[in-house]
Structure formats: structure tokens, C-alpha cells
mmCIF file of the N, C-alpha and C atoms, coordinates in Angstrom:
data_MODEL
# 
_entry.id   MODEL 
# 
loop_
_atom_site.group_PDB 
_atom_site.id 
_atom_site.type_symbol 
_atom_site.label_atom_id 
_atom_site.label_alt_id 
_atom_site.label_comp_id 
_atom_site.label_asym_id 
_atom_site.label_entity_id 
_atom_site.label_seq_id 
_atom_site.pdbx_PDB_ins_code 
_atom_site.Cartn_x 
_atom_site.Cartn_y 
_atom_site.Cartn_z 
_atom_site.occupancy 
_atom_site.B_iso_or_equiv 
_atom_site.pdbx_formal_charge 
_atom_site.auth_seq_id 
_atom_site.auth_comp_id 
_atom_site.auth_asym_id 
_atom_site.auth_atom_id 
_atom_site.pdbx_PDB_model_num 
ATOM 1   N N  . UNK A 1 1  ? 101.105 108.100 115.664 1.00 0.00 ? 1  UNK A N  1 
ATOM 2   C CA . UNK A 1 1  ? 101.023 108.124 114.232 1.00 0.00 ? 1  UNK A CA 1 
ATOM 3   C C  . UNK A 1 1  ? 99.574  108.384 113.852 1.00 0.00 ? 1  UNK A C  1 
ATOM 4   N N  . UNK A 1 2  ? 99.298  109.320 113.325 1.00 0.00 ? 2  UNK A N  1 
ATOM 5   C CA . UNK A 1 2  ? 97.742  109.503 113.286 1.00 0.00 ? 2  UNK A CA 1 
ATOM 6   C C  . UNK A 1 2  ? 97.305  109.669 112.116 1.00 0.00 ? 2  UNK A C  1 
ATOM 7   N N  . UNK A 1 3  ? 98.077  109.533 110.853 1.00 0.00 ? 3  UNK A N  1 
ATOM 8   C CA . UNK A 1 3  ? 97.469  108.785 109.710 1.00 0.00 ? 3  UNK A CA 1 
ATOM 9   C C  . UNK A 1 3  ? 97.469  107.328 109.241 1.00 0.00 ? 3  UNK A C  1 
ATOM 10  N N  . UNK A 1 4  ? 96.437  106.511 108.639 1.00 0.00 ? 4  UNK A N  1 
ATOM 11  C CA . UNK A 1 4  ? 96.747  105.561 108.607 1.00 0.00 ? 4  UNK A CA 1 
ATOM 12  C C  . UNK A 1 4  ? 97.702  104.786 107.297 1.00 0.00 ? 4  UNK A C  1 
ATOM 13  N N  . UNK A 1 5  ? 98.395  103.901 107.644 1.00 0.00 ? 5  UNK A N  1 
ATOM 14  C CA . UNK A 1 5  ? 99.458  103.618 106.882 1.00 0.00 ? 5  UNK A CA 1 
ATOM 15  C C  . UNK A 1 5  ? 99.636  102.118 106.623 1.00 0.00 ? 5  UNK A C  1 
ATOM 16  N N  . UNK A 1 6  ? 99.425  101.571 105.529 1.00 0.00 ? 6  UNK A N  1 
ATOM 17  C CA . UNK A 1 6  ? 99.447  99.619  105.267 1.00 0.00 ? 6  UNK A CA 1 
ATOM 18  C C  . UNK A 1 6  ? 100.442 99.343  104.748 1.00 0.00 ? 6  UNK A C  1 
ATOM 19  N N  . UNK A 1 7  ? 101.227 98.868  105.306 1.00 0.00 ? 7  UNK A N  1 
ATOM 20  C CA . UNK A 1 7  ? 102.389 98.245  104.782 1.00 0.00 ? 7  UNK A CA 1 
ATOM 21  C C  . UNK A 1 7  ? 102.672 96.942  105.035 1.00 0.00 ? 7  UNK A C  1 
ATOM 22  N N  . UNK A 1 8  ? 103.501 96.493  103.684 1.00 0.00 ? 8  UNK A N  1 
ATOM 23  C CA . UNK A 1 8  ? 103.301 95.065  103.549 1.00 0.00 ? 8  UNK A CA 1 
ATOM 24  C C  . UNK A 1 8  ? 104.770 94.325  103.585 1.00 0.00 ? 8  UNK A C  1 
ATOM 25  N N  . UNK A 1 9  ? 104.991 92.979  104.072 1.00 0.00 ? 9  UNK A N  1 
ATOM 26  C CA . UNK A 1 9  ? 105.860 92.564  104.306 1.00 0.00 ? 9  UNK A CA 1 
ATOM 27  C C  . UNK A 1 9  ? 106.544 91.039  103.382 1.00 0.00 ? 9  UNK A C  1 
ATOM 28  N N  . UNK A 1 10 ? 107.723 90.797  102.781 1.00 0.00 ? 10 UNK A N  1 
ATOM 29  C CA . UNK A 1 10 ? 107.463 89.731  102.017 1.00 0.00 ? 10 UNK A CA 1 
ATOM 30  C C  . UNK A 1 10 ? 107.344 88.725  103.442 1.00 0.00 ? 10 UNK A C  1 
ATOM 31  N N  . UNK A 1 11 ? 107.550 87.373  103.003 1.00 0.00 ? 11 UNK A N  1 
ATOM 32  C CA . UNK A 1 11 ? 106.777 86.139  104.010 1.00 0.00 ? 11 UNK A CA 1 
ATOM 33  C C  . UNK A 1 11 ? 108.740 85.848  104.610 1.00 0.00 ? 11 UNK A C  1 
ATOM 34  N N  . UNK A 1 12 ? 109.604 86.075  103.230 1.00 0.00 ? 12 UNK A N  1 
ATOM 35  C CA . UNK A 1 12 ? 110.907 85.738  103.972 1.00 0.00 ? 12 UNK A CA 1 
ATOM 36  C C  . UNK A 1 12 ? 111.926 87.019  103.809 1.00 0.00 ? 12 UNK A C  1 
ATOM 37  N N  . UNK A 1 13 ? 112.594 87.169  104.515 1.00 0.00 ? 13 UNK A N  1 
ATOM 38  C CA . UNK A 1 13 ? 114.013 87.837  104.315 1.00 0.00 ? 13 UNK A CA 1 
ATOM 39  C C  . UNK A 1 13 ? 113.668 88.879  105.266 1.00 0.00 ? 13 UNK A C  1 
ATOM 40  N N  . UNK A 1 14 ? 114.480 89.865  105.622 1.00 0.00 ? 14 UNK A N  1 
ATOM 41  C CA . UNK A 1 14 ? 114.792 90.973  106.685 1.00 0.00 ? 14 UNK A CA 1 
ATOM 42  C C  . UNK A 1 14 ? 113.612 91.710  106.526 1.00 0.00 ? 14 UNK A C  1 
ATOM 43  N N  . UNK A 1 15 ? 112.284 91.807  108.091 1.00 0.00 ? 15 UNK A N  1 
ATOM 44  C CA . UNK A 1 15 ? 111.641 92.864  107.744 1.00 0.00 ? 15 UNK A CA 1 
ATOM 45  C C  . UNK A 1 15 ? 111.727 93.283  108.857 1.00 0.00 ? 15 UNK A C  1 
ATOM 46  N N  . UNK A 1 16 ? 110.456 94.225  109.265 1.00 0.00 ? 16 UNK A N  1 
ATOM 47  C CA . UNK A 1 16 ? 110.624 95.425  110.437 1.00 0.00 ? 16 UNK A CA 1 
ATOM 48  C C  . UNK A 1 16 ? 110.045 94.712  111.283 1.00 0.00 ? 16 UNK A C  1 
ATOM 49  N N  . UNK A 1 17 ? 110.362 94.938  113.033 1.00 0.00 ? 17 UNK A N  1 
ATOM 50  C CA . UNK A 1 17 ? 109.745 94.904  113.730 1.00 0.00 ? 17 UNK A CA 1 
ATOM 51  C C  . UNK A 1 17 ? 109.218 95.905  114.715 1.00 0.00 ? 17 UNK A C  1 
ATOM 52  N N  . UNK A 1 18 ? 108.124 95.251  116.116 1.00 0.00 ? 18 UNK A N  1 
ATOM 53  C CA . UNK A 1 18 ? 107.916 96.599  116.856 1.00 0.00 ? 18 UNK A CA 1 
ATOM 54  C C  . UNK A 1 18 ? 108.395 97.660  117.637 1.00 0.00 ? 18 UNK A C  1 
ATOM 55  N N  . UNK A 1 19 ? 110.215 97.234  117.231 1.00 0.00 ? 19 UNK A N  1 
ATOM 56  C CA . UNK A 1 19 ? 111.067 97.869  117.383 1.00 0.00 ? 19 UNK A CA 1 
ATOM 57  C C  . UNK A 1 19 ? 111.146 99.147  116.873 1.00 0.00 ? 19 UNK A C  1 
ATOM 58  N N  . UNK A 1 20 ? 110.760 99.130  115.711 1.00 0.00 ? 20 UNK A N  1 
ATOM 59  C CA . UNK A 1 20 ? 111.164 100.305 114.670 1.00 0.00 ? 20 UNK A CA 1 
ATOM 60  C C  . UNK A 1 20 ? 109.149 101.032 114.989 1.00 0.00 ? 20 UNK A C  1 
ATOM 61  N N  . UNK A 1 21 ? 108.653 100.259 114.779 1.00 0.00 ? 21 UNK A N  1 
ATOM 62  C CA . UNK A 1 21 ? 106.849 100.815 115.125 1.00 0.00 ? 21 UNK A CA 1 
ATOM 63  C C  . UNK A 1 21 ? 107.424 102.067 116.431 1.00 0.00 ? 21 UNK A C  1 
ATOM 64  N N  . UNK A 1 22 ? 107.927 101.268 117.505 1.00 0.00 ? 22 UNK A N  1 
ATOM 65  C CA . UNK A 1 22 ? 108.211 101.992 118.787 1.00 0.00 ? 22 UNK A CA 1 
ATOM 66  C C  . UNK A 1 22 ? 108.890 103.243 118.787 1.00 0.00 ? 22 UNK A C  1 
ATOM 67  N N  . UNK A 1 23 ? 110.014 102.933 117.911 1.00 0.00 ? 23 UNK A N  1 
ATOM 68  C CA . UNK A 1 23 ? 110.850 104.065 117.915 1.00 0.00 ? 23 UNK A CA 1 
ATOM 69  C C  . UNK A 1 23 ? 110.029 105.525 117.373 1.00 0.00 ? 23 UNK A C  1 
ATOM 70  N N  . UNK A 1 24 ? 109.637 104.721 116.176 1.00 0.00 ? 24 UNK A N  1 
ATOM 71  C CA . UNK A 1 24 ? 108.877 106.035 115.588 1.00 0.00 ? 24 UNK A CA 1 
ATOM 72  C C  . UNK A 1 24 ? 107.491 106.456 116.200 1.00 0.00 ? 24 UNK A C  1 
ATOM 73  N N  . UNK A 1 25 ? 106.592 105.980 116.695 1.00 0.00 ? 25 UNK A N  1 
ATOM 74  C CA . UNK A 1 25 ? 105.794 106.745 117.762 1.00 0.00 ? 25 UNK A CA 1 
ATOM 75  C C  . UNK A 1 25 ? 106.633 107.989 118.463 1.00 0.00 ? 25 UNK A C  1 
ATOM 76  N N  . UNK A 1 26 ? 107.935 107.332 119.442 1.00 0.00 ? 26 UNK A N  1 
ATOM 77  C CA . UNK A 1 26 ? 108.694 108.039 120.498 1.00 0.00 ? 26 UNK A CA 1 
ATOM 78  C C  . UNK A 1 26 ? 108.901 109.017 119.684 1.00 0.00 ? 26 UNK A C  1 
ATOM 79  N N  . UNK A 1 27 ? 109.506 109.619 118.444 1.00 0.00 ? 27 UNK A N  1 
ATOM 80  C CA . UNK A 1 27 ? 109.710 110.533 118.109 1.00 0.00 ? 27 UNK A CA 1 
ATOM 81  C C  . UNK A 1 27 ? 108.995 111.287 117.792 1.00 0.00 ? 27 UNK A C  1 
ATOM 82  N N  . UNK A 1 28 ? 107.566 110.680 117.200 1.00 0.00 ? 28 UNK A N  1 
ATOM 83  C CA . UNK A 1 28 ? 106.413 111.887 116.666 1.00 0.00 ? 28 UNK A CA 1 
ATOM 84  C C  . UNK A 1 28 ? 106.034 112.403 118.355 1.00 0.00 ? 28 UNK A C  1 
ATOM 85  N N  . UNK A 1 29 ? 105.702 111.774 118.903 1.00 0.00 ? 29 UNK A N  1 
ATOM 86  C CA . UNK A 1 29 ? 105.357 112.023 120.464 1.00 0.00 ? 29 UNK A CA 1 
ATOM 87  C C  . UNK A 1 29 ? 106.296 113.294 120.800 1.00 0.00 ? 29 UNK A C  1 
ATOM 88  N N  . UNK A 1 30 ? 107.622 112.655 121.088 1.00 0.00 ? 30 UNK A N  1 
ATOM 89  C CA . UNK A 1 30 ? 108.749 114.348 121.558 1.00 0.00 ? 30 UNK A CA 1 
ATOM 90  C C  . UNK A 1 30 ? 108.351 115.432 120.502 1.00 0.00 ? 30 UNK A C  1 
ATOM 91  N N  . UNK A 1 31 ? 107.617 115.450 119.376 1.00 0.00 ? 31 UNK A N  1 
ATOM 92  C CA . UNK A 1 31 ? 107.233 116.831 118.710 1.00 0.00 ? 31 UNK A CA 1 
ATOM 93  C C  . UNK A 1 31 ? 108.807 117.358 117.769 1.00 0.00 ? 31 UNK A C  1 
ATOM 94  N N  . UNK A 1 32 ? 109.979 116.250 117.543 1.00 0.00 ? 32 UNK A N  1 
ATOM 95  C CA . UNK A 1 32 ? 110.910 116.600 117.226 1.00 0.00 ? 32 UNK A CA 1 
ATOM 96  C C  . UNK A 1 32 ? 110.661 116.952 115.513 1.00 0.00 ? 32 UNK A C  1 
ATOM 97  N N  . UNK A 1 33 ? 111.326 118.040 115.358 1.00 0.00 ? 33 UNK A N  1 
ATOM 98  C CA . UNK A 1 33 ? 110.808 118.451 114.053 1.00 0.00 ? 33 UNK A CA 1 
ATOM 99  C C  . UNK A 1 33 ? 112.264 119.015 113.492 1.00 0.00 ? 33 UNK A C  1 
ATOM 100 N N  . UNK A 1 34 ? 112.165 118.266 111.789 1.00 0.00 ? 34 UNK A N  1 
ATOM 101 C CA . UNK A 1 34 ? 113.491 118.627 111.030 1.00 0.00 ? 34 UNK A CA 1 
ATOM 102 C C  . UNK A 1 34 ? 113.762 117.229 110.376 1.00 0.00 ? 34 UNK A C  1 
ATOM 103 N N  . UNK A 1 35 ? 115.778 116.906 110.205 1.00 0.00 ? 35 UNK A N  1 
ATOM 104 C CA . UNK A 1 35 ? 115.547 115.939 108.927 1.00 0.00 ? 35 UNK A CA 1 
ATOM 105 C C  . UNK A 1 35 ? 116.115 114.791 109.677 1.00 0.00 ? 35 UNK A C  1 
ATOM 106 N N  . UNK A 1 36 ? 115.745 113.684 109.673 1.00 0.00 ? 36 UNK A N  1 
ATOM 107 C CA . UNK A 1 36 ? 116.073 112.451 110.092 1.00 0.00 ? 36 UNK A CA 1 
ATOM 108 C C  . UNK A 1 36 ? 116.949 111.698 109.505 1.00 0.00 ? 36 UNK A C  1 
ATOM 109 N N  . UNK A 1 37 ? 117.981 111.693 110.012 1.00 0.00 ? 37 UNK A N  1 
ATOM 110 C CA . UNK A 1 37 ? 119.421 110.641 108.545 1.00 0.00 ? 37 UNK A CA 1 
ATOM 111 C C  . UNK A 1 37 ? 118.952 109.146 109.588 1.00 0.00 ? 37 UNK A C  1 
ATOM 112 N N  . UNK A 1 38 ? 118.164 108.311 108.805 1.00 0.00 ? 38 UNK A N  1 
ATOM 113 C CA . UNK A 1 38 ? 118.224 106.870 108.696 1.00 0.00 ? 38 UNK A CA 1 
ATOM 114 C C  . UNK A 1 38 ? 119.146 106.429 108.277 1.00 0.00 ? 38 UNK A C  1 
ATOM 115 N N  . UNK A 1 39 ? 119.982 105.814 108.988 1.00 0.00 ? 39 UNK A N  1 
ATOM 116 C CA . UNK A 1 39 ? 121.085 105.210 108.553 1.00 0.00 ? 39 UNK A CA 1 
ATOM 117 C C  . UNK A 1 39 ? 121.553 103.436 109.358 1.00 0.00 ? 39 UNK A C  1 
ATOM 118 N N  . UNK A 1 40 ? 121.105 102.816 108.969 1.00 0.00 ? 40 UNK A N  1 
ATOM 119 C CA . UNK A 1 40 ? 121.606 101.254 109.454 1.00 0.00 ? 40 UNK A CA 1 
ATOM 120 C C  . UNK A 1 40 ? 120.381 101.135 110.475 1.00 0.00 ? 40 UNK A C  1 
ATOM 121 N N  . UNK A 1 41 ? 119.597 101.700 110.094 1.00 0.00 ? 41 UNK A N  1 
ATOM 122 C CA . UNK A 1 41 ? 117.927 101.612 110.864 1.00 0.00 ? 41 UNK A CA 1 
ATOM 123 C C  . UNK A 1 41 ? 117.154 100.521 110.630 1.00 0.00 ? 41 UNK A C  1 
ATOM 124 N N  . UNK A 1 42 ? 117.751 99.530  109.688 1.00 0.00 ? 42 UNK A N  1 
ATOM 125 C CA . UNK A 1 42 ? 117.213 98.273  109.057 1.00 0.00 ? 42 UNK A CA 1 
ATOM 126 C C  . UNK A 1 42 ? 117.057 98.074  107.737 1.00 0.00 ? 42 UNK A C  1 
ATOM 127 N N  . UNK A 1 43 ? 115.502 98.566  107.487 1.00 0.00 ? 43 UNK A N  1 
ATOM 128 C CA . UNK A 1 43 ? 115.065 98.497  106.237 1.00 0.00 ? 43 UNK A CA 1 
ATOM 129 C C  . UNK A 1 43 ? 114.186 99.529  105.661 1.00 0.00 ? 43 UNK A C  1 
ATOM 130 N N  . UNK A 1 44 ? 114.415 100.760 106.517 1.00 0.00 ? 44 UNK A N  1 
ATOM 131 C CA . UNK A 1 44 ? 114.253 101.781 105.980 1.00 0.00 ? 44 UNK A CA 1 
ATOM 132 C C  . UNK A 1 44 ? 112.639 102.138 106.471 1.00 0.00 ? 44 UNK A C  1 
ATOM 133 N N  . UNK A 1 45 ? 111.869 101.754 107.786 1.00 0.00 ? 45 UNK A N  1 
ATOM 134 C CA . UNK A 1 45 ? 110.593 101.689 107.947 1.00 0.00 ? 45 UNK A CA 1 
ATOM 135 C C  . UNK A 1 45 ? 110.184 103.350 108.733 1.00 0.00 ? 45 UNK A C  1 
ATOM 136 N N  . UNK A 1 46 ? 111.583 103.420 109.756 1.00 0.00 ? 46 UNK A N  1 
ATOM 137 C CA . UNK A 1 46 ? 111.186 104.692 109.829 1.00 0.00 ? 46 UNK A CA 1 
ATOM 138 C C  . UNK A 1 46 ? 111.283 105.777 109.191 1.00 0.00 ? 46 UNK A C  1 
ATOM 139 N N  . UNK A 1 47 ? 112.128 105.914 108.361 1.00 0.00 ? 47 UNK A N  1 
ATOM 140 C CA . UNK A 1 47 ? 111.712 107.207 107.493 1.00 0.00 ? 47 UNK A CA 1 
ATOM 141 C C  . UNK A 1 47 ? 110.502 106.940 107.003 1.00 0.00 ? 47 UNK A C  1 
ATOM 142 N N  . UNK A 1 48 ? 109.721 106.139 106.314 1.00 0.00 ? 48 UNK A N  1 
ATOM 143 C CA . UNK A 1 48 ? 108.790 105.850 105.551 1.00 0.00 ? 48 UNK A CA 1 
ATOM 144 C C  . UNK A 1 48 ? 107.639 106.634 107.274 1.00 0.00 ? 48 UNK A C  1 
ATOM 145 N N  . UNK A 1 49 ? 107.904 105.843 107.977 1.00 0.00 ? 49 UNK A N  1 
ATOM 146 C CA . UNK A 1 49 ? 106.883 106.523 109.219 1.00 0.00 ? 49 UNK A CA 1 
ATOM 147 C C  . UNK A 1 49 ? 106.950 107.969 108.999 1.00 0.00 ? 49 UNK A C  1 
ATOM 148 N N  . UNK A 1 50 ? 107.928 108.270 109.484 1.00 0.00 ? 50 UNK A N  1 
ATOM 149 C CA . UNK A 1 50 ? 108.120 109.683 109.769 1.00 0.00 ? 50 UNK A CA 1 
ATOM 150 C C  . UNK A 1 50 ? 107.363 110.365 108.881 1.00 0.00 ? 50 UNK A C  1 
ATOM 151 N N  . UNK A 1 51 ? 108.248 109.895 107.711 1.00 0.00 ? 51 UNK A N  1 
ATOM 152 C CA . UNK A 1 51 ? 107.165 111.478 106.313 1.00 0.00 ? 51 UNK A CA 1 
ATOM 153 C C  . UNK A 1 51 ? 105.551 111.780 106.571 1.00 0.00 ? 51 UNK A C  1 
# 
């Protein structure tokens, strides 16, 4: 990920973990290029990566 990006988390309820950080590295890494359907991905962190 090579811009930098701050994102903030509330203190309770469903947030992201370095699950979703991981995933989205792996994909910028493979160079995969086109449209990503996020779907039941959580809370929506990797699309927000991706763009």
C-alpha cells in the first residue's frame, strides 16, 4: 500500500482486522487490476484500501 491512509475505529462494535490489512496488501502485490465486488468482506475496509 504505498499511500498513506488513517483510519479510525469506534472503541466498540464490529471493526477490521489484520486480516483484511493482509488481504489487501496480497492483492495490490499480484498487480490484479479491475473491479472488486466486496461483498460480506466485513465492514467494507478493503474496498476503501483498494481505491
Amino acid at each position: 500500500m504505498s499511500d498513506l491512509i488513517t483510519l479510525a475505529q469506534l472503541s466498540q462494535g464490529y471493526r477490521y482486522n489484520s486480516d483484511s490489512l493482509i488481504l489487501a496488501d496480497f492483492i495490490l502485490k499480484q498487480g490484479i487490476k479491475g473491479a472488486v465486488f466486496d461483498v460480506g468482506a466485513g465492514c467494507g475496509i478493503i474496498g476503501i484500501l483498494l481505491k
